[in-house]
C-alpha positions as CSV (number, residue, x, y, z in Angstrom):
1,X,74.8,-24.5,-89.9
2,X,76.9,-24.0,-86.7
3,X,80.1,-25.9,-86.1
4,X,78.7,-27.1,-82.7
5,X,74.9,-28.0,-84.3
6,X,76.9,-30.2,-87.3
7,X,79.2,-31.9,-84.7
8,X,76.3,-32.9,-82.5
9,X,74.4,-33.9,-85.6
10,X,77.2,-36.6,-87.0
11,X,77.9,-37.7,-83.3
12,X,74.1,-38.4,-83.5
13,X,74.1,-40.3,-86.1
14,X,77.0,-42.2,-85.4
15,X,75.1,-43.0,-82.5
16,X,72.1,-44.2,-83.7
17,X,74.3,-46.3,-86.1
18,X,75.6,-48.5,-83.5
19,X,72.5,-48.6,-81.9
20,X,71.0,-50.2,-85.1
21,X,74.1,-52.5,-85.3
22,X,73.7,-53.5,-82.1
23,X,70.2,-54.3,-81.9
24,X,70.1,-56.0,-85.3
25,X,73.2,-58.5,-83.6
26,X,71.0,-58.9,-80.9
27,X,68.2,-60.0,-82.7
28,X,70.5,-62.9,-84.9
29,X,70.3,-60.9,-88.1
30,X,73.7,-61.6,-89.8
31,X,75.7,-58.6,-90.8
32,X,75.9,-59.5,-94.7
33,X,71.7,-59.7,-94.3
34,X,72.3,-55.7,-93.1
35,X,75.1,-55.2,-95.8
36,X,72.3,-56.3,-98.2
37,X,69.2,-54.4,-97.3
38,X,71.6,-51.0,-97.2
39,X,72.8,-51.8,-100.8
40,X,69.5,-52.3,-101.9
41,X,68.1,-49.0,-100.0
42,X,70.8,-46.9,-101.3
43,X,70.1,-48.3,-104.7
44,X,66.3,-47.2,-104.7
45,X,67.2,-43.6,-103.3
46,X,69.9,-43.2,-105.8
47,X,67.4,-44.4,-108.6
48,X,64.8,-42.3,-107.3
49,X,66.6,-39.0,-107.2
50,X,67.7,-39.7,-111.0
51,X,67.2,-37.1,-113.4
52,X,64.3,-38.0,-115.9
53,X,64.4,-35.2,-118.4
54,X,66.0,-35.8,-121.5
């Protein structure tokens, strides 16, 4: 991948980010609520990409 593609792609991200942040603040749901559902999202993908053989 391009230099200029992967620097467009993290600024997107980092983008999209806030707007999430942003929106979720505007809507009253409490940052630790956020902190939460992430954890548990990241938990489920990591548990899901586990290795089952053995």
């Amino acid at each position: 991948m391009p230099l200029p593609h992967f620097l467009f792609l993290v600024a997107v991200i980092i983008l999209f980010a806030g707007v999430t942040l942003w929106a979720s603040v505007a809507a009253g749901i409490p940052l630790a609520a956020l902190a939460v559902v992430a954890l548990m999202g990241a938990a489920v993908l990591h548990l899901s990409m586990r290795d089952h053989e053995g």
